[in-house]
C-alpha positions as CSV (number, residue, x, y, z in Angstrom):
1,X,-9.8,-19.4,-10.0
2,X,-8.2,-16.2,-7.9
3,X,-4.8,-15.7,-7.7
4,X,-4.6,-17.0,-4.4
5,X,-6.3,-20.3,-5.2
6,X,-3.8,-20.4,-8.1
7,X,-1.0,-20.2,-6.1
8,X,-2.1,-22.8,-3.4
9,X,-2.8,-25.0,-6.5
10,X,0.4,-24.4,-7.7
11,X,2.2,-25.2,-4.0
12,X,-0.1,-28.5,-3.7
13,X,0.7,-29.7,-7.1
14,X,4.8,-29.1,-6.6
15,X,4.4,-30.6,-3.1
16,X,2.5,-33.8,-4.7
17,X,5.5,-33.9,-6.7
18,X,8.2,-33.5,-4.1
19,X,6.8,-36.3,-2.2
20,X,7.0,-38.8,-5.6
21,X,10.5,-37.5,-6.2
22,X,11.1,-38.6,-2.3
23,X,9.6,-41.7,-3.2
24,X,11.8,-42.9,-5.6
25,X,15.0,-41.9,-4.1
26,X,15.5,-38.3,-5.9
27,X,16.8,-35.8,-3.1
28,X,17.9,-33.1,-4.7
29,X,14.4,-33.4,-7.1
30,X,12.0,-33.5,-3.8
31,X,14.2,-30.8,-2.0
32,X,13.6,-28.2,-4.9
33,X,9.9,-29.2,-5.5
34,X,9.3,-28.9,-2.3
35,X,11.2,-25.1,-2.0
36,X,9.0,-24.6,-4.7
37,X,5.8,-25.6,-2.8
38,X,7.0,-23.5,-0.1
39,X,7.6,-20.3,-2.5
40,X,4.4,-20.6,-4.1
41,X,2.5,-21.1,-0.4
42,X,4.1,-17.9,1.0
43,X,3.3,-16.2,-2.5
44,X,-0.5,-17.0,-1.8
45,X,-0.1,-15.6,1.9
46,X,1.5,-12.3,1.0
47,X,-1.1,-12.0,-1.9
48,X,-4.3,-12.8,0.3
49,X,-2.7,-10.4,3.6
50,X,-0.6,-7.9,1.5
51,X,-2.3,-7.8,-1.8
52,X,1.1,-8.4,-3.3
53,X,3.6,-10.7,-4.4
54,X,6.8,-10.4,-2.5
55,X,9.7,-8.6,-4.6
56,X,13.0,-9.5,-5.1
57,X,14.7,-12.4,-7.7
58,X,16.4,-14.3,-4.4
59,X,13.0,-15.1,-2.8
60,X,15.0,-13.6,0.4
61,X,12.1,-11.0,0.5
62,X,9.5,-13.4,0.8
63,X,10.1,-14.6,4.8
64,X,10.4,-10.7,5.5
65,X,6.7,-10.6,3.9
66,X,5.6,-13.1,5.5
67,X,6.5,-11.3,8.7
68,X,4.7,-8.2,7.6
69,X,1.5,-10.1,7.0
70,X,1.6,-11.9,10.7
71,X,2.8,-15.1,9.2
72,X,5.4,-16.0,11.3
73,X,5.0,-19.5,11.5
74,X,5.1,-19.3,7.5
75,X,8.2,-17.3,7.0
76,X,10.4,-19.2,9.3
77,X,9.0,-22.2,7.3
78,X,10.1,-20.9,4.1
79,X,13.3,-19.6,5.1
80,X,13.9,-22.5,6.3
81,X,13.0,-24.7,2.6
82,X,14.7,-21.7,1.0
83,X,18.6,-22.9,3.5
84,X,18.5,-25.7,1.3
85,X,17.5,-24.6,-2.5
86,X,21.1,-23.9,-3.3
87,X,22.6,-27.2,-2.2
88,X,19.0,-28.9,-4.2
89,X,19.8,-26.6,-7.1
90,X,23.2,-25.0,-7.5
91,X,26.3,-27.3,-5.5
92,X,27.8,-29.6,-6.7
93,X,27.1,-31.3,-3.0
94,X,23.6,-33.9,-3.3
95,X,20.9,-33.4,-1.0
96,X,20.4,-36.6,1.6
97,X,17.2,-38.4,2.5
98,X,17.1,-36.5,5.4
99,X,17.4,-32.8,3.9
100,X,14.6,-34.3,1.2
101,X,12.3,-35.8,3.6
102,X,12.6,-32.9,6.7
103,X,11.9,-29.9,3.0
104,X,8.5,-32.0,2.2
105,X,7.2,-32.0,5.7
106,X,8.1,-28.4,5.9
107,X,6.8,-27.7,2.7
108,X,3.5,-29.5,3.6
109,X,3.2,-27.9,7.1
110,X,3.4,-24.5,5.4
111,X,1.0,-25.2,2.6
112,X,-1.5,-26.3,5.3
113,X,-1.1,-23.3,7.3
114,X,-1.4,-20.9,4.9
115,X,-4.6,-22.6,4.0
116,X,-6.1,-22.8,7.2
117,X,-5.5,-19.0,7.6
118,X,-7.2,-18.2,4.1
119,X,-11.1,-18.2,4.4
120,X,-12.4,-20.3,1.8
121,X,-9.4,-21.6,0.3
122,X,-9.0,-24.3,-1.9
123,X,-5.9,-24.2,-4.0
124,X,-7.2,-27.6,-5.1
C-alpha cells in the first residue's frame, strides 16, 4: 500500500473508532479519534498534492497546507477538528455530545473529500 492509501487507512480506521467511542457515551474519546481521522486525512492530501507531509509538532501547519494544495474545503475542516483537540486532550473541561458528535461528522466529511479528490484511492 502507498503512503497515501496508508494514511486514508489510518484516518478510516480512527474515524471507525471515533464513532464507537460516540456510541458508548465517550466525548472526549470520539472527539480526539476523530482529530485524529482528520490529521491523518489532511496528511494523505498534502502527501498526494504536495508530495509532503505537513511540518510542524502543533499540526497548525497542516490547514495552511491544505490551502497550498487547493484543499480548502479540507483545511477549514481540519482546523476546525483541530479547535477542539485541546479541550478532547489537554483541559481539564470534558467534551459534550455535541462537540463529539459535530468532530465525527467533520472528520467523516473530510475523510470523504480527500478521497473523492485522490484518483484511485482506497485507504481501505
Amino acid at each position: 500500500m502507498d503512503a497515501v492509501n496508508l494514511k486514508l487507512a489510518k484516518a478510516a480506521e480512527f474515524l471507525v473508532m471515533a464513532e464507537f467511542a460516540l456510541d458508548g457515551d465517550c466525548f472526549d474519546a470520539a472527539v480526539s479519534l476523530a482529530v485524529s481521522a482528520g490529521i491523518n486525512a489532511g496528511d494523505a492530501a498534502c502527501l498526494q498534492f504536495l508530495g509532503v507531509l505537513p511540518s510542524g509538532q502543533d499540526h497548525g501547519e497542516a490547514p495552511r497546507a491544505l490551502q497550498r494544495a487547493g484543499h480548502h474545503q479540507a483545511s477549514s475542516l481540519l482546523s476546525r477538528l483541530l479547535s477542539v483537540k485541546s479541550k478532547a486532550q489537554y483541559s481539564v473541561k470534558r467534551c459534550t455530545p455535541v462537540d463529539a458528535d459535530v468532530a465525527v461528522k467533520r472528520a467523516d466529511r473530510m475523510l470523504r473529500t480527500v478521497r473523492a479528490s485522490i484518483p484511485g484511492a482506497t485507504g481501505e
